[in-house]
C-alpha positions in Angstrom: -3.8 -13.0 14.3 -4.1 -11.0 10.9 -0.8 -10.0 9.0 -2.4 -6.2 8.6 0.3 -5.1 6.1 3.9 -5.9 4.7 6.3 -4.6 2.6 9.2 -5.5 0.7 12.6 -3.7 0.7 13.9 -1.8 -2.7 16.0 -5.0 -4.2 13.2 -7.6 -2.7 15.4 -9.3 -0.8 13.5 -8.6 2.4 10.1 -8.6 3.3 8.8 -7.2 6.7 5.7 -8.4 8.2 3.1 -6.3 11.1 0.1 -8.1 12.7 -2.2 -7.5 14.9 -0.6 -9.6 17.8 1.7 -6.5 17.4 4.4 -8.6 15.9 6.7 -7.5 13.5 8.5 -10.4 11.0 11.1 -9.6 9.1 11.8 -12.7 6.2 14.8 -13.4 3.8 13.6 -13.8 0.7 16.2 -15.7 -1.0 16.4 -18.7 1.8 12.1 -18.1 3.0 13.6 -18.2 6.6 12.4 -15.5 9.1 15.2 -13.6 10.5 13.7 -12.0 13.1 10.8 -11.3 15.1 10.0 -7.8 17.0 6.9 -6.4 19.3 5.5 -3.2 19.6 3.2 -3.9 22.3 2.5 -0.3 23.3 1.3 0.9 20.2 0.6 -2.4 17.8 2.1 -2.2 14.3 0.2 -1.1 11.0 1.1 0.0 7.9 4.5 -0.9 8.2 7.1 0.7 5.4 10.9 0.3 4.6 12.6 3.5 4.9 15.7 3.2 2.6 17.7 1.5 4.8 17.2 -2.5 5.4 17.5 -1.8 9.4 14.7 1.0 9.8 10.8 1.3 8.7 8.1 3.0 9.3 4.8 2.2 10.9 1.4 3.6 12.0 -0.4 2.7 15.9 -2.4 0.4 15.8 -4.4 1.0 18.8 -6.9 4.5 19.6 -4.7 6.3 21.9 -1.5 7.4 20.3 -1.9 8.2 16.6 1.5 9.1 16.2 3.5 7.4 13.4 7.0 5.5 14.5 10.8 5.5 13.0 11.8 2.2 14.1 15.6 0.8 14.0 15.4 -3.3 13.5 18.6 -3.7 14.5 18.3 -3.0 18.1 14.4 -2.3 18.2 14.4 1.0 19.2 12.4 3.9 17.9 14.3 6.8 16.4 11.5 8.9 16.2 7.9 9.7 17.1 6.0 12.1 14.4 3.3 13.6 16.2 0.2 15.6 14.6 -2.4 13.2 14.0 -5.7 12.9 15.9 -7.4 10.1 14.4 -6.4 6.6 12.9 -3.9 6.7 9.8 -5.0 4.8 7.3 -2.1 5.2 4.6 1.4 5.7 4.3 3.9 6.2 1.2 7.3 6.4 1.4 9.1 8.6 -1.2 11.1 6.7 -3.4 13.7 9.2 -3.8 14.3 10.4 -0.3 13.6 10.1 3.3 10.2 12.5 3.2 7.2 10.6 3.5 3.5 11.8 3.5 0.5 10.2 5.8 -3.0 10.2 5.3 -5.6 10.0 8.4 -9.5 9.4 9.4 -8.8 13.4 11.2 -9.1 14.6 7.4 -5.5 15.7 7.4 -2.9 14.3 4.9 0.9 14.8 6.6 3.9 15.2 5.0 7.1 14.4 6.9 11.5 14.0 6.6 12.7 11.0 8.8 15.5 13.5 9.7 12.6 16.0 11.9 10.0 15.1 14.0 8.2 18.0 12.7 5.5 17.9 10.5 6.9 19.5 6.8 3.4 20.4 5.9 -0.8 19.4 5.4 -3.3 19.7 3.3 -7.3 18.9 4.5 -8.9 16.5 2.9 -12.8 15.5 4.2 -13.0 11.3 4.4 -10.6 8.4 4.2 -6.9 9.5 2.3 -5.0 7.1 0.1 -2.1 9.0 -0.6 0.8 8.1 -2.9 4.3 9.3 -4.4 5.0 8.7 -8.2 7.8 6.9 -9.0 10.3 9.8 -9.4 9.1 11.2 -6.0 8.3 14.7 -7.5 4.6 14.4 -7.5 1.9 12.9 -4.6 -1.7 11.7 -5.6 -4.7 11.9 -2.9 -8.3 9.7 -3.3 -10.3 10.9 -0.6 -13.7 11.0 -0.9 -16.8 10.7 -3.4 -14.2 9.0 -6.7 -12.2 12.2 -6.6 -8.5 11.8 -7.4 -6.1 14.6 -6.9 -2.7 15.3 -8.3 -0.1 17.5 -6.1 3.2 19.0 -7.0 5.5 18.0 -3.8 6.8 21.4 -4.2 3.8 23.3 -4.7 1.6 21.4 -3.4 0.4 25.0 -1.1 -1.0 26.4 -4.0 -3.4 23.3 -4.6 -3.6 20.5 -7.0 -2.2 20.9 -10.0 -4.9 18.2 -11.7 -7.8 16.4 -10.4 -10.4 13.9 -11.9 -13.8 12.0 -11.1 -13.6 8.5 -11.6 -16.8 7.5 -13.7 -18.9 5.2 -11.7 -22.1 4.6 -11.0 -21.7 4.7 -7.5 -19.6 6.8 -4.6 -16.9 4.1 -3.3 -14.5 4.5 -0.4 -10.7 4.3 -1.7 -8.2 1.9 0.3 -5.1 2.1 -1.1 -3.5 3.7 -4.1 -0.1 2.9 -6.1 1.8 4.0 -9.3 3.0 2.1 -12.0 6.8 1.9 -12.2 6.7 4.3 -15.1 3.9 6.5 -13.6 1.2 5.9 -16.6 -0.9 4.0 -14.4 -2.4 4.1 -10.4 -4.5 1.3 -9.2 -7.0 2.2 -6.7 -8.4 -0.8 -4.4 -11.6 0.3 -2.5 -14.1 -1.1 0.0 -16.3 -2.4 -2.9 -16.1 -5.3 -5.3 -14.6 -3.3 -7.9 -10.8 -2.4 -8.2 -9.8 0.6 -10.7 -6.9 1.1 -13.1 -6.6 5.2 -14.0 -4.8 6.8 -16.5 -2.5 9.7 -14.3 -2.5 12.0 -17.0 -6.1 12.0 -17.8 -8.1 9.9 -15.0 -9.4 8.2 -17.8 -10.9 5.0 -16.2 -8.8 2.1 -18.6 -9.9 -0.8 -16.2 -11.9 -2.3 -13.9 -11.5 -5.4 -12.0 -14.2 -7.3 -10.6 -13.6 -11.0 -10.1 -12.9 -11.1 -6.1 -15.4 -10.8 -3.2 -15.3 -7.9 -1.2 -18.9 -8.6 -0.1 -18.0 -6.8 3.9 -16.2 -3.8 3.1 -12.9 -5.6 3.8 -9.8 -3.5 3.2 -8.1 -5.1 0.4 -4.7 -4.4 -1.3 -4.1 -4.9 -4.7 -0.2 -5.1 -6.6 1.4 -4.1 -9.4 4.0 -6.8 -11.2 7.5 -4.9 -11.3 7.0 -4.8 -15.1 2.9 -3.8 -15.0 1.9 -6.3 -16.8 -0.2 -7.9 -14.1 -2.3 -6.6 -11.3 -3.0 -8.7 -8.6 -5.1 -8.4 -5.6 -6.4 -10.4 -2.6 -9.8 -11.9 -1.8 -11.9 -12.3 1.4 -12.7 -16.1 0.3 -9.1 -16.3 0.7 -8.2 -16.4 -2.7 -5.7 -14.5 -4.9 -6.8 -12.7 -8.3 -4.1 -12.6 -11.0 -5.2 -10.4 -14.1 -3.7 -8.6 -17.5 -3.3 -5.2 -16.7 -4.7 -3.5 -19.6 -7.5 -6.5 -20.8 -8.6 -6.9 -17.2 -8.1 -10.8 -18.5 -8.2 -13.2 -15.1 -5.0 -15.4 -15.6 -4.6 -16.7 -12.6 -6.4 -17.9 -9.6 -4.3 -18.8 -6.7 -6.1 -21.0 -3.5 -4.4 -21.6 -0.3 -5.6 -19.2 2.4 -8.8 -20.0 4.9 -9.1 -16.2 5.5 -9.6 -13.1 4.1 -6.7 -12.2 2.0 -5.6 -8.4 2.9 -1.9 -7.8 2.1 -0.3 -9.1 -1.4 2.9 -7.3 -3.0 4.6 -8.6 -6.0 8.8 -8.6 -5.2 10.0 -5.4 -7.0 12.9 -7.1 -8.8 11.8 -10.8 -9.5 8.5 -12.6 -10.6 7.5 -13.8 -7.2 4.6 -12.0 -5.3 3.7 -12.6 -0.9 0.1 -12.6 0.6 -1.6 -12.8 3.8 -4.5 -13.2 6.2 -2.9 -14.5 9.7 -0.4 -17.0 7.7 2.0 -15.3 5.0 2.6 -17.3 1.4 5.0 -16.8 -1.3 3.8 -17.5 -4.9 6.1 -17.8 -7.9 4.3 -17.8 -11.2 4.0 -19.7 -13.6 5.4 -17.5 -16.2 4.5 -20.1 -19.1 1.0 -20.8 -18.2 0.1 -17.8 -18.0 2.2 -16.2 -21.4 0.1 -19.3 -22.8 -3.0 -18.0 -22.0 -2.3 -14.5 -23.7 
């Protein structure tokens, strides 16, 4: 069965694992063993997310009849907490980077935001179409693509009084975001959508400074698409089971990487080394070579 998302822990020495057997695989990154396997067959598993501890995440349903997201404990497999509020599928979750508040967007035109230390909802804003929502890197702001290539900026403190900046992404043609993240220094957010096109924004301006094209999203598939812990590279996933590897600023393809039989929908590079995991229903780790590619620069 499809690996439907994965994440790694803050120091990449973990990476968990949710598919839609309603598995969950947690993996040690420094011996490629798996350390444990979990199930969630009530609910299914999606959009799984570290919290900031290595023992807990946090995951979305995965089946129609409980939308509520999940505070799981690995060590004993035992959900801390159930936030409730949702009334439709959730379709993205960011954790914030500096504390345990997290915000969740759904297909019930609501974006969430939440503390892992209350069950109750912290506050919403309601946004028509599919969310991708995102912290920056110092967890003070939140961004929100929703519908028609509208990106909106949100002070997490403020965030009542509206967005503080919004842009329209310049393209010929509407497209439905997927997923949404920050460069480590917050210049940049790379948007992944349902088309063949993946963008790379400017956050102060929305200034479109890339596109990337080179994959096949031919089906609408829900592809993710990774920053490189330094942002030099931006890498993203393929439905003829390929992995694209370009130059974040040229939008140079350096790097084409072959070895899946399936549509490729999860790939994250490991926040603290040069070594990068993707997935259709097996899981791969990739280390670059570094060389190669500087030679190609």
């Amino acid at each position: 069965m499809p690996i439907n998302s994965m994440d790694f822990n803050k120091d990449g020495s973990l990476l968990i694992t949710a598919s839609d057997d309603e598995s969950i695989h947690l993996y040690n990154i420094d011996s490629g063993e798996l350390n444990k396997t979990l199930y969630s067959k009530k609910y299914g598993v999606d959009l799984i997310k570290f919290t900031h501890s290595n023992t807990s995440i946090i995951c979305a349903s995965k089946n129609s009849w409980d939308e509520s997201l999940r505070y799981l404990s690995l060590h004993d497999n035992r959900y801390l907490k159930y936030f409730k509020g949702h009334r439709n599928k959730v379709v993205s979750i960011s954790m914030s980077p500096i504390n345990d508040q997290f915000i969740s967007g759904s297909l019930d035109d609501t974006i969430r935001m939440w503390d892992l230390r209350t069950n109750i909802c912290q506050g919403l804003l309601r946004r028509s179409g599919r969310p991708s929502v995102s912290f920056d890197p110092q967890g003070l702001i939140f961004a929100t693509a929703v519908s028609v290539n509208t990106i909106k900026l949100y002070d997490l403190r403020n965030y009542d009084k509206g967005p503080f900046s919004s842009f329209s992404i310049d393209h010929p043609m509407p497209v439905e975001w997927t997923t949404m993240k920050f460069t480590s220094d917050g210049k940049y957010i790379l948007l992944s959508t349902r088309n063949n096109v993946i963008f790379l924004i400017d956050s102060f301006t929305g200034e479109v400074k890339q596109r990337y094209t080179s994959f096949v999203n031919n089906n609408g598939s829900v592809l993710e698409a990774s920053f490189s812990p330094d942002a030099q590279y931006v890498l993203s996933g393929s439905e003829d089971g390929s992995v694209h590897v370009w130059k974040t600023l040229t939008g140079e393809e350096v790097a084409v990487w072959n070895g899946h039989s399936n549509t490729v929908g999860c790939v994250q590079w490991n926040p603290r080394s040069m070594m990068a995991a993707s997935s259709d229903s097996s899981l791969a780790f990739w280390i670059p070579d570094k060389n190669a590619i500087d030679q190609l620069n």
